[in-house]
Legacy VTK file of the C-alpha trace (Angstrom):
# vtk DataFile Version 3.0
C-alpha trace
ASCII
DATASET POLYDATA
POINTS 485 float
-38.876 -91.384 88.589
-36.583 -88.748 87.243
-36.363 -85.798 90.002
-38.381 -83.563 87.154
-40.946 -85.672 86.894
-42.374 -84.562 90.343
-43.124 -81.051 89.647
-44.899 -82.125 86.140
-48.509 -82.940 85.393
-48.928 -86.583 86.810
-51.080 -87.506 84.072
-48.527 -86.321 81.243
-45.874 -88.563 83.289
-47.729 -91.296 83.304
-48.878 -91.568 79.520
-47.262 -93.649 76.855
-46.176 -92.298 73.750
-49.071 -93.843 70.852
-47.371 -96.285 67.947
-49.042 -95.132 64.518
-48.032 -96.343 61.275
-47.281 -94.146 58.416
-43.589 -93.928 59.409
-42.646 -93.942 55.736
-40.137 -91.077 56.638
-38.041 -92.662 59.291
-37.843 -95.625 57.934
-36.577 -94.587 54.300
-33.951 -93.012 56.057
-32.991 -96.489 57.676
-33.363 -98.214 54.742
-31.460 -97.677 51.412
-34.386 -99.844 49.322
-37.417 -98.669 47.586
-40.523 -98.588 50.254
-43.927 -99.584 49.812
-45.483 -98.180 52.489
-48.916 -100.708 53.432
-48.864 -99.444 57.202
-50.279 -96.299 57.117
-54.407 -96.101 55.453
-54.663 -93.302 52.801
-56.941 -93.454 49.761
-55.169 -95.808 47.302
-55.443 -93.111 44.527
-53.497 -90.712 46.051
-54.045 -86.696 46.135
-56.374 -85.492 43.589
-54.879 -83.238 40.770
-51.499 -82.709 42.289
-50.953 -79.783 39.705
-54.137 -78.164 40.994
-52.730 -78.463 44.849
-49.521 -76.973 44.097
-50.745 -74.199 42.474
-53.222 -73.816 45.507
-50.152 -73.574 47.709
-48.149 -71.809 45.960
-50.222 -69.441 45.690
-51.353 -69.408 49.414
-47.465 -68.500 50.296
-48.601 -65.101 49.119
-50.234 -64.637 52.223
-47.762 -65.980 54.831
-46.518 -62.722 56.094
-50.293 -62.258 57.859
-51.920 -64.711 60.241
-55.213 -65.904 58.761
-58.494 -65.400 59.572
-59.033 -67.466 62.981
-63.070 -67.583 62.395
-62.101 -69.668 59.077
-64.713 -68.394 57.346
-64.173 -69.868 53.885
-63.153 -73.265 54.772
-66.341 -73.576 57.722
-68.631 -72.914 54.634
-66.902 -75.729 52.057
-66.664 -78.027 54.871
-70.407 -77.217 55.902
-71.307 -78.221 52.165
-69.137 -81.284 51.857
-70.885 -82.559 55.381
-74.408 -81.341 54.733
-74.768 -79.451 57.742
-74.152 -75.713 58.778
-71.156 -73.246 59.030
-71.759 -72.657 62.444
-71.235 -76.818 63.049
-68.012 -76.798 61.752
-65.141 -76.710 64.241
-61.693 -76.544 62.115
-58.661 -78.446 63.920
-54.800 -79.616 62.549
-55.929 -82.871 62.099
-57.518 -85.828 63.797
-55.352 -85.593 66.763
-55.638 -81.951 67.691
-59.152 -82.423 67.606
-59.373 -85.191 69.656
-57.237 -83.251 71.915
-59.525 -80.579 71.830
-62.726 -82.521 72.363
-60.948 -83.889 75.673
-60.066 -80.706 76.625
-63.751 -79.467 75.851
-65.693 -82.268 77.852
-63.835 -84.357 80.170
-63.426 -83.992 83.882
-60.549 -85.550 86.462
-62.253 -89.037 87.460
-64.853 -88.582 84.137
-65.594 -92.429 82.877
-65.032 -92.789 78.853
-66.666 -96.210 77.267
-64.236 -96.889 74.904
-64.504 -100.223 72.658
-61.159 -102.140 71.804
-58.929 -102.893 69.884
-59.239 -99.054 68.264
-57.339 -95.642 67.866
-55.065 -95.036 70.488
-55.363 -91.477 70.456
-58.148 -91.637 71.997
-57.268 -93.480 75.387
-54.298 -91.081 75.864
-55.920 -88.199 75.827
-58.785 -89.390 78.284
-56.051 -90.084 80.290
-54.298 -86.872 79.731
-57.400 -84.756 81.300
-57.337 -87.365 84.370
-60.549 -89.573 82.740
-61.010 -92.597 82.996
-61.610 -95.605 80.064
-64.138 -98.092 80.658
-62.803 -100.847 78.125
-65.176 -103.222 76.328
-64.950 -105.566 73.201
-65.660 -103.731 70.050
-66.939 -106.934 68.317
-69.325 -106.869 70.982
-70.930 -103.425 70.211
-69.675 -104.307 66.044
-72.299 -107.413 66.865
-75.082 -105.626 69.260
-74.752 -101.628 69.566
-77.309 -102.576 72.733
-74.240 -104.260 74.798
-73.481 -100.324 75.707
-76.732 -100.675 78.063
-78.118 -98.106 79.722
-76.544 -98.341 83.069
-72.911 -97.845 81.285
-74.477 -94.540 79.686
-75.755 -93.317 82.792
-72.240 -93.570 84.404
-70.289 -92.473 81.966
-69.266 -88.774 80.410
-68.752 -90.057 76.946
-67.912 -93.008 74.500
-65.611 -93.275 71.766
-66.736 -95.036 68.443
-64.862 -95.108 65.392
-66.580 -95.900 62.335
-65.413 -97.554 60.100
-63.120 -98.582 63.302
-59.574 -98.486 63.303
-57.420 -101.028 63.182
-60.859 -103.748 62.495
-62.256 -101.852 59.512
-65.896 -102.177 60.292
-68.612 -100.493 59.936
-71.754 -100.246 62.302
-75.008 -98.685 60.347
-75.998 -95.952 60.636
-79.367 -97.381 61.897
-77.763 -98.515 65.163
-75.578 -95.534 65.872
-79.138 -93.581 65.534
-80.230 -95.992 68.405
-76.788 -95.668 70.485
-77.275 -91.681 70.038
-80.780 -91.075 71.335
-80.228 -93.519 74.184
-77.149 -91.121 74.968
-79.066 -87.909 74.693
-81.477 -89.502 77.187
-78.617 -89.990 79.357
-76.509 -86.839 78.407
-73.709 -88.967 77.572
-71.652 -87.567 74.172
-71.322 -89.905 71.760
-68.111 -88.771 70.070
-68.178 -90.792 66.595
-64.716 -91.027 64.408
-65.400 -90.756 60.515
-61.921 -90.598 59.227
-62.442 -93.161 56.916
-66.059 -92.692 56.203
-65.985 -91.530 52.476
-63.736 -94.529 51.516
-66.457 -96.560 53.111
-70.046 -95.475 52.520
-70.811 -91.905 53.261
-73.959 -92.944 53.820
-73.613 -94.333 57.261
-72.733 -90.620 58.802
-74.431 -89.482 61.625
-73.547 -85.670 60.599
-77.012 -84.572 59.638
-78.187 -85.419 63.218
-76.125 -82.887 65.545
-78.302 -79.995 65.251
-80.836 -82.321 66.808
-78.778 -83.937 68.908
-76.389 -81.830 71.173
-75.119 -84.709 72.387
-73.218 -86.080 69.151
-69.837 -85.211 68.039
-68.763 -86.183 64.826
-64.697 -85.927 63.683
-63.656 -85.677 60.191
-60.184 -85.724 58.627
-58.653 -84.885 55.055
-55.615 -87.000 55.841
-57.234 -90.506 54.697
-59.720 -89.626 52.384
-57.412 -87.181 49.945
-53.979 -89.059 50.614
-52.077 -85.559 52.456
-50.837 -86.548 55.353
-47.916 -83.720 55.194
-50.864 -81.302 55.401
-52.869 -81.571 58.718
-56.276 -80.425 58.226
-59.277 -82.030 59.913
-62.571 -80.500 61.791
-65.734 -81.176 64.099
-69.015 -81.418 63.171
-71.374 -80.473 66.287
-74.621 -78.589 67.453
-74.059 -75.164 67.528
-73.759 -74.651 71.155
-70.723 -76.871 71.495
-69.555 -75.604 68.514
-69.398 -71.897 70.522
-67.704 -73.838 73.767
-65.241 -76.037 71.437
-64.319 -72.630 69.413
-64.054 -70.867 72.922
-60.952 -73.400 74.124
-59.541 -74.299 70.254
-55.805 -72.718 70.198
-55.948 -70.074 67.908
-54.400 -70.102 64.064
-54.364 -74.209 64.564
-54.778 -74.006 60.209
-52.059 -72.298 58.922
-52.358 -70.687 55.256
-51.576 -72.928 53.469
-53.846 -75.645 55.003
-56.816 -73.540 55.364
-56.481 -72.947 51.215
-55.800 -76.376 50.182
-58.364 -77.604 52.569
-61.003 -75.066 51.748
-60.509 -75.961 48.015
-60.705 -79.477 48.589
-63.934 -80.101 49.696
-65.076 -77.099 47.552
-64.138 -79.327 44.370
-65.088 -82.619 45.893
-68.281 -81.292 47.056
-69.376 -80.215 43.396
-67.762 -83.255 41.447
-67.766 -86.441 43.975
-66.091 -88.478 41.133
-62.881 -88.673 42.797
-64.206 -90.561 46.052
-66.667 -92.294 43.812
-63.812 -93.945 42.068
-61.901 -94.398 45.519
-64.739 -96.256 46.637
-65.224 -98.730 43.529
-61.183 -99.466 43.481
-61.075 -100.286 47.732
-63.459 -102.597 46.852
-62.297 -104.252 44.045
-58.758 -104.178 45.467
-60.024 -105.105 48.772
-61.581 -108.236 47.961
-58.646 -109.320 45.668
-56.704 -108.649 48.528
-58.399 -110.536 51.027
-58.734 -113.393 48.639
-54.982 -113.693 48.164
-54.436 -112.950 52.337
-56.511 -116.037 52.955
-54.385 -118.045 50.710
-50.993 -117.435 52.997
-51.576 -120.398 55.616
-52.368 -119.419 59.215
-53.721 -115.883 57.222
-57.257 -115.015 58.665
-58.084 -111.654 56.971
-61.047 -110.192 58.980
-63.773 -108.509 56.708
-63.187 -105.322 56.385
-65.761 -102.251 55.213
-62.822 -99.683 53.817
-59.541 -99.564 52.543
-57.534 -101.573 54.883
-57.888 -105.201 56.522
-57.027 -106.666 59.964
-55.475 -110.082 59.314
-55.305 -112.833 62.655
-52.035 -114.454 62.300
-52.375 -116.224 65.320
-52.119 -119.781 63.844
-49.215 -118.529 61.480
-45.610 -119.376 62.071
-44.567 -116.244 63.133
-45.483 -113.470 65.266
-46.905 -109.704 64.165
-43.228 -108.024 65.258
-41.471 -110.730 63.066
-43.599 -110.361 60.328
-42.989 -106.516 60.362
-39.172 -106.854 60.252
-39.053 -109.236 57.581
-41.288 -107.629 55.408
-39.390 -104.151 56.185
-35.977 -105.496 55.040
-37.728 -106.369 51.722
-38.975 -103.213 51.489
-42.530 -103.423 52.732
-44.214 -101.927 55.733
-47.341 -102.779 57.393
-48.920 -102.353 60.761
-47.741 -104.457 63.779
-51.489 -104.428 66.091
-49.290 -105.024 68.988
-49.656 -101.550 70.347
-53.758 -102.227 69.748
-55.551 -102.895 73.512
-56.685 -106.438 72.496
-55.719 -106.749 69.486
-51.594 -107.757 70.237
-48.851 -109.724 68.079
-51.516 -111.509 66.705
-52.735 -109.735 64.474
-51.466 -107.108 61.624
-52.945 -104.462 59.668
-52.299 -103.886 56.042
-53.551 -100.819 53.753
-55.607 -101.370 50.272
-53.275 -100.121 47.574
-53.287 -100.480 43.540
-52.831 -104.229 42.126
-49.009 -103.762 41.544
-48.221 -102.985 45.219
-50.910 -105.499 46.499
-48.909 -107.727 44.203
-45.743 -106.812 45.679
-47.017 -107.143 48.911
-48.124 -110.724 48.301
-45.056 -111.305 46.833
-43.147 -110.093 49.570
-45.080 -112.004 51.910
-44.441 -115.172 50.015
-40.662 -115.003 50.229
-40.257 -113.454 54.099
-41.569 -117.007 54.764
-39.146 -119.012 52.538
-36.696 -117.322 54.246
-38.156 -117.486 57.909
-38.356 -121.516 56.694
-35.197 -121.630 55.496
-33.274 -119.781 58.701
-35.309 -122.163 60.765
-34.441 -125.660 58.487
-30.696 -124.537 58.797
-30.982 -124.363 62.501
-32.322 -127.555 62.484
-29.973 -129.439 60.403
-26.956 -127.651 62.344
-27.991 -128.776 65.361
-28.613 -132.328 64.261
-25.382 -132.499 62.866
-24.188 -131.362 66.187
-26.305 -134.545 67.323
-25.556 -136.888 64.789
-29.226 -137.653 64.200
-32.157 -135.937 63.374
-35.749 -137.013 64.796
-38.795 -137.836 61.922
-41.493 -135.458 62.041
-45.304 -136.452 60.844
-46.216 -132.876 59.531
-44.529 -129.825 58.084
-45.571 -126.517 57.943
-42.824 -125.473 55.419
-44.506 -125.219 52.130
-43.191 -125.679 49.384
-40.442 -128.033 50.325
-42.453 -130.416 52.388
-46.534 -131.134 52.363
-48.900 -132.116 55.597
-48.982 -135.255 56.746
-45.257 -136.379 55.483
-42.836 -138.118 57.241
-39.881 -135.683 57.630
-36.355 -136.642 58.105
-34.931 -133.237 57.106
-37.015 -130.509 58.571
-35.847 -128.501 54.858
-34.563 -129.980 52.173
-30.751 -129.205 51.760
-31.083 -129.300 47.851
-34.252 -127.281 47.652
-34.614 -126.052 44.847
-33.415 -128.981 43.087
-35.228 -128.599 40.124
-34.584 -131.885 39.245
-38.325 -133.458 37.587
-36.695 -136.995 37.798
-37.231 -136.490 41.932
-41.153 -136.218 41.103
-41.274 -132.337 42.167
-42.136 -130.149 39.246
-42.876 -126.285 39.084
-46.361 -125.032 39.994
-48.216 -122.284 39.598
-48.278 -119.710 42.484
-51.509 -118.571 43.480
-49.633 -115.133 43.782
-48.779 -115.444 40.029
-45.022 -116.899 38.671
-44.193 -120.079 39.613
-42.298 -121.890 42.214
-40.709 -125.397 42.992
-42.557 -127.716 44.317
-41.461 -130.613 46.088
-44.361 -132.689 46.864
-44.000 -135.422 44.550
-40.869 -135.963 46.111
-39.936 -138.561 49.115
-36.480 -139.232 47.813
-34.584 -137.079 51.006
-37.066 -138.780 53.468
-35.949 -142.654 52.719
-33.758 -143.863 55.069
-31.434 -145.241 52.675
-30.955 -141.930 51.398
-31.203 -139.686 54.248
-28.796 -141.221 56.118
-25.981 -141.025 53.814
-27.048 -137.364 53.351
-27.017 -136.911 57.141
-23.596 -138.652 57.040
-22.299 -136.380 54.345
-23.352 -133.006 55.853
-22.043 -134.172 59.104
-18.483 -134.743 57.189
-18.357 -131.339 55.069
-18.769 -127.417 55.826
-22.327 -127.101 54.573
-20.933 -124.934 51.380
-22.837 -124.617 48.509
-20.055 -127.106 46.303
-20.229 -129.537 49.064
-24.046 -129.941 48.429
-23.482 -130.155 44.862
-21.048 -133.063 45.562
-23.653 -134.834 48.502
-26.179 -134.384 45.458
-24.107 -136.283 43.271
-22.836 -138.735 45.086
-26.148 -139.641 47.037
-28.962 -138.244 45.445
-27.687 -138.790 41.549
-27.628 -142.857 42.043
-30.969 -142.987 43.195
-32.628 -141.243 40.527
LINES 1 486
485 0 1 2 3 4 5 6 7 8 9 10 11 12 13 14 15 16 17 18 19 20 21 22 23 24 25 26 27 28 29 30 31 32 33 34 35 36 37 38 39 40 41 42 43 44 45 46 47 48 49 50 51 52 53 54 55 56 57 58 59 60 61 62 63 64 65 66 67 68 69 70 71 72 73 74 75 76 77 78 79 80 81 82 83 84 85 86 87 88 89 90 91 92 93 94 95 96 97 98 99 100 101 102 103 104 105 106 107 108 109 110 111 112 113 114 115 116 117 118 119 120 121 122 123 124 125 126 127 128 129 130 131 132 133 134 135 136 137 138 139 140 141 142 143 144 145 146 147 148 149 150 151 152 153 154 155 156 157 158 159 160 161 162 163 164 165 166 167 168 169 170 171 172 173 174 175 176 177 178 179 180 181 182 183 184 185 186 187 188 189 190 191 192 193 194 195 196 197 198 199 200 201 202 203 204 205 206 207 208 209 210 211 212 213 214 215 216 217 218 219 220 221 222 223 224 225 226 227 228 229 230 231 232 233 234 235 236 237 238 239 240 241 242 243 244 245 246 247 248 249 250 251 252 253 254 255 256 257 258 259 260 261 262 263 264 265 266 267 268 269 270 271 272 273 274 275 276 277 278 279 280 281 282 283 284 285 286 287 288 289 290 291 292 293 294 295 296 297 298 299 300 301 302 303 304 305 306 307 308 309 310 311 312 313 314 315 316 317 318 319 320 321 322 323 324 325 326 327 328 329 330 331 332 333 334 335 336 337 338 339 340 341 342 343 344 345 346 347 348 349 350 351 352 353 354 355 356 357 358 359 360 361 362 363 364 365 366 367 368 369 370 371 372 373 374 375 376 377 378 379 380 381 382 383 384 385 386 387 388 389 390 391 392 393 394 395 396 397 398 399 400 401 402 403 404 405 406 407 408 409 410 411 412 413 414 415 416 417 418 419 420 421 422 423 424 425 426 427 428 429 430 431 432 433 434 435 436 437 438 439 440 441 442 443 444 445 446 447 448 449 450 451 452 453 454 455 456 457 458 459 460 461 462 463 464 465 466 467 468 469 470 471 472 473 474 475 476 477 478 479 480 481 482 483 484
């Protein structure tokens, strides 16, 4: 422990730093390519009316020289409307995190017990432990499956759960229905039943609890303009809650946390979205639609398991795939792709990623991309394999291969790659197919020439006498390959 570390809050020393996505920034700066960024979840559209928002701000700069109105009068009302609850509900806050920050701050205790269903936002769990809480962890695909596995002895012992609908990084939803159930059964047991709905309008709006906290003092809803108006640069987020934690929440809030030019941009916002839903509608119809194409070509990559998903991004098991979620990530981010590694996710780990819903062209590219980070992973791996058989002088026969398109399941393999792939040769028996991705790509399972033992071992005989160059193959092909065809 550093000799500072003493005389500062144990809990602050003690946290680790959350991993988000969205870390388009940093990484453009590393990277000289063009990014596609599937990592972080925004509404595939993007901001609405970008002309209209920079007139909004530019016009807001007008009034930088004062502080703004701290009651937020303006942007409680539009928010009030866009919700369907009250002005006096509405609790403004710089984003999701600050007002998870400020909920904490608001409700928790030292030694306070949190329910908190996994894998999900890691926000959350650091700042329960920030206020000296404690997290009672649980399977969220057990409360996804039965909202009664949160029984009533958990309730009674606990100060609050966390439950983030649609849940991030899983992208389910639990109905409405059975949150009503989960929220009475806390108000019985004055436990607060603080509900996430970032991602809510690119799900179904439908499903919010909002209407109920005037009835319920014991519900606290968040809501955030990040993800469902693509503006992440502009931090602007609130609380929806009965009045008389409104008052408390408002009482311990740090003053000014909207600035000008987020409290007019947001305030406009759900103003215009409020009168003309249009925009989400249409957000709503193309998640779907590019959703399910998505998931469709996910489940095509082999040891892919895309997990259904109720908004606009999908958790995808990788744990019978080839490589692992940090691999993945780096290979896909020197092509110029990022997703989201879940191996900062509490149960979720390397074996699983998260990618964002975009427009067909990126989904495209990100198939794409996908489709040649394993050619090469194949291809590194092959050459390892033949360089350390040549090393050896032999090389052991395999009875399946993972490495599509090269080799098939259920062959025979000499070569663990073949060192002439792409031959393009249709006197072999391999012939171009069509990629389920669209293009098409060599295909090599007609093909047992390499795999004969009359052939492969002159092959094996010839690698072992030259450098490996690209000439020399051209000459092994000729001399060996050429008089069998």
């Amino acid at each position: 422990m550093r000799q500072v570390d003493k005389s500062l809050r144990k809990t602050a020393v003690e946290i680790q730093k959350c991993t988000h996505g969205g870390r388009f920034a940093e990484n453009a700066r590393q990277n000289m390519t063009e990014l596609l960024d599937f990592s972080a979840n925004f509404n595939p559209l993007g901001p609405p009316d970008m002309d209209a928002i920079e007139k909004i701000a530019i016009h807001a700069i007008n009034d930088i020289e004062w502080y703004p109105d701290n009651r937020y009068p303006d942007f409680k009302r539009a928010a009030a409307v866009f919700a369907g609850v009250d002005p006096e509900n509405i609790v403004p806050a710089n984003g999701s995190s600050e007002l998870i920050r400020l909920i904490a701050e608001t409700i928790l205790d030292v030694g306070d017990t949190v329910i908190l269903p996994q894998p999900t936002f890691g926000e959350y769990e650091l700042n329960i432990k920030l206020m000296g809480a404690v997290p009672k962890h649980i399977e969220y695909r057990n409360v996804y499956r039965n909202i009664g596995s949160i029984t009533d002895e958990m309730l009674a012992a606990s100060k609050a759960v966390f439950i983030c609908n649609p849940n991030n990084p899983t992208g389910t939803l639990i109905p409405k229905p059975e949150l009503e159930k989960l929220a009475l059964r806390c108000q019985e047991n004055e436990t607060f039943l603080i509900i996430d709905e970032a991602f809510i309008e690119l799900a179904d709006p439908g499903h919010s609890m909002a209407a109920k906290v005037n009835k319920n003092p014991f519900i606290i809803i968040m809501r955030s303009l990040t993800k469902i108006f693509a503006i992440p640069g502009v931090r602007i987020g609130y609380g929806i809650v009965h009045t008389d934690v409104a008052n408390r929440m408002e009482n311990v809030r740090i003053p000014w946390n909207l600035g000008t030019i987020s409290t007019a941009l947001g305030t406009w916002l759900l103003e215009t979205h409020a009168a003309d839903p249009s925009y989400l509608e249409r957000s709503r119809e193309l998640i779907h639609t590019e959703r399910d194409w998505l998931m469709n070509h996910l489940s095509l990559v082999r040891g892919f398991d895309p997990l259904p998903s109720d908004t606009n991004f999908i958790m995808v098991r990788i744990r019978d795939f080839s490589m692992d979620s940090r691999e993945i990530d780096l290979r896909l981010r020197s092509l110029g792709i990022l997703i989201r590694d879940c191996g900062s996710f509490r149960r979720a780990g390397r074996d699983y990623i998260r990618v964002a819903v975009s427009i067909r062209e990126d989904n495209q590219k990100l198939i794409d991309a996908l489709a040649e980070s394993v050619t090469q992973w194949g291809r590194e791996l092959a050459e390892k394999k033949i360089d350390e058989a040549l090393h050896q002088g032999k090389i052991a026969s395999r009875t399946n291969c993972e490495y599509y398109p090269c080799h098939f399941e259920g062959q025979d393999c000499t070569f663990c790659f073949c060192p002439f792939y792409p031959c393009n040769d249709e006197r072999t028996g391999g012939h171009m197919v069509d990629r389920s991705t669209g293009g098409q790509v060599w295909s090599c399972e007609g093909c047992d020439l390499v795999h004969r033992p009359e052939v492969a071992n002159p092959i094996l005989e010839a690698l072992m006498a030259c450098e490996g160059k690209p000439e020399d193959i051209k000459d092994i092909w000729k001399k060996v390959m050429e008089p069998m065809l």
